[in-house]
C-alpha positions in Angstrom: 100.8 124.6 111.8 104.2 124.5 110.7 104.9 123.4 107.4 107.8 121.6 108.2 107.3 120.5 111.4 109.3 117.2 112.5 106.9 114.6 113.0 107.0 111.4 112.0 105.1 110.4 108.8 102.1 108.0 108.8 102.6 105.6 105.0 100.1 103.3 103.8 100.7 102.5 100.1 104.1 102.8 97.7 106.4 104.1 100.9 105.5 101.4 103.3 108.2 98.9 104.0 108.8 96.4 101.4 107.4 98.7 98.7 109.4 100.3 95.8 109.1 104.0 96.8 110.1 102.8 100.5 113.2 101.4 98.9 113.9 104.7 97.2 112.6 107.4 99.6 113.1 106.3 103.2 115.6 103.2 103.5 118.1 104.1 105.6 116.8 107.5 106.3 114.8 106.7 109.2 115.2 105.8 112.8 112.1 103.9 113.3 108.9 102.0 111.3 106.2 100.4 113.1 102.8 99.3 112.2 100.3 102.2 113.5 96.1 103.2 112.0 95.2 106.4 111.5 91.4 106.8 112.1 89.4 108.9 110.0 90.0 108.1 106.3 89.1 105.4 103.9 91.6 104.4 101.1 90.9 104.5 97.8 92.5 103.0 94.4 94.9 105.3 91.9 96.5 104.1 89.2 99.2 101.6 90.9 98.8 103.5 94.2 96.2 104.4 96.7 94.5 107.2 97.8 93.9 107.9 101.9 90.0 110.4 101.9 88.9 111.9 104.6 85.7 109.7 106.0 84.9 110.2 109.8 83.6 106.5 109.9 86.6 104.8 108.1 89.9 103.5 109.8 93.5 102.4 107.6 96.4 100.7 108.6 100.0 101.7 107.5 103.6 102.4 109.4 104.6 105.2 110.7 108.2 106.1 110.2 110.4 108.1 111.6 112.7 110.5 109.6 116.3 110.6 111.2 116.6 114.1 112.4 119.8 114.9 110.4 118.0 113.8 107.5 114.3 114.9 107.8 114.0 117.9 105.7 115.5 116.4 103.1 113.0 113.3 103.8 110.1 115.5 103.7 110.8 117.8 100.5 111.3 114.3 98.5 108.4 112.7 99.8 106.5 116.0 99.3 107.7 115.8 95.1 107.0 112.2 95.3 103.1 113.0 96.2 103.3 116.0 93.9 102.4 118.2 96.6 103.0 121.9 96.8 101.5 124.6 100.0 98.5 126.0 98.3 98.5 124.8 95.4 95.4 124.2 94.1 96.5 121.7 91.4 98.2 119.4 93.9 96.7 115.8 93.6 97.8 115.3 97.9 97.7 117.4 100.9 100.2 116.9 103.8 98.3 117.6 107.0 98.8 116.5 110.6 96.6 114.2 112.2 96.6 111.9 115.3 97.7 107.7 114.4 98.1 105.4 116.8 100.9 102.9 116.9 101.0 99.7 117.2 102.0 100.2 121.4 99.1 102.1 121.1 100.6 105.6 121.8 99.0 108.5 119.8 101.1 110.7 118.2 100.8 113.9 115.6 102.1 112.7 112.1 102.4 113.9 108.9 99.7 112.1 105.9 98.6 112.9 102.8 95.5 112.4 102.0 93.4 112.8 98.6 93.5 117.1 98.0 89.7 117.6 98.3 89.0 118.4 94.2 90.6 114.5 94.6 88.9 113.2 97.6 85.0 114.2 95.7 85.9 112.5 92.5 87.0 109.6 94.4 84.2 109.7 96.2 81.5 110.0 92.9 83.6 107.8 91.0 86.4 106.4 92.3 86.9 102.2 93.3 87.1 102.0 97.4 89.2 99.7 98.6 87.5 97.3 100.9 89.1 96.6 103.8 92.0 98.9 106.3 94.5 97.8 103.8 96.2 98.7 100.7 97.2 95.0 99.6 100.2 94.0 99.8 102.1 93.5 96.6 105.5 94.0 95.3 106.1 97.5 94.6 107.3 99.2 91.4 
């Protein structure tokens, strides 16, 4: 896997459309949004944003956007500080790993997520608050 490969990215808390990080990370940067699911998580709380864990049986719903390709790069290195994610780095709070989300056409296409880094994902897990539902809810962003 390339590290920074240009796919589009699959959001589903702060950076989906409407929300604050959106507004600061993405308007205007990308080239297409739509409403897609990426099977194979479950989303979790955080403090003021969610969490997307690995769970074979769970399904989310989010957007996924497309970086404009003269600005994609730049896209993914600010979204990368954004989730405080760095390649191996074992204190990172997210991974960004590819996975397979369908849009709403239903096409499947590779995108970028980040999900709950696994030292995360299992305290989520023991004691985190799950958020019920494919949803994070939908509420004015910071």
């Amino acid at each position: 896997m390339v590290d920074h490969e240009r796919l589009p990215v699959f959001v589903y808390g702060t950076l989906r459309p409407g929300q604050g990080n959106h507004e600061r990370f993405l308007r205007g940067r990308t080239v297409a949004e739509e409403a897609a699911r990426l099977r194979g998580a479950v989303l979790y709380e955080g403090p003021g944003y969610p969490y997307a864990v690995a769970d074979p049986e769970g399904e989310i719903r989010g957007e996924l956007v497309t970086p404009a390709p003269a600005a994609h790069d730049a896209v993914l290195a600010s979204l990368d500080a954004l989730e405080g994610y760095a390649p191996d780095d074992p204190s990172s709070h997210y991974v960004r790993v590819t996975r397979p989300v369908s849009s709403e056409r239903g096409v499947t296409v590779r995108a970028w997520v980040y999900l709950a880094s696994p030292e995360v994902a299992d305290r989520l897990r023991r004691r985190g608050t799950r958020i019920h539902g494919d949803s994070w809810p939908s509420r004015p962003g910071p």
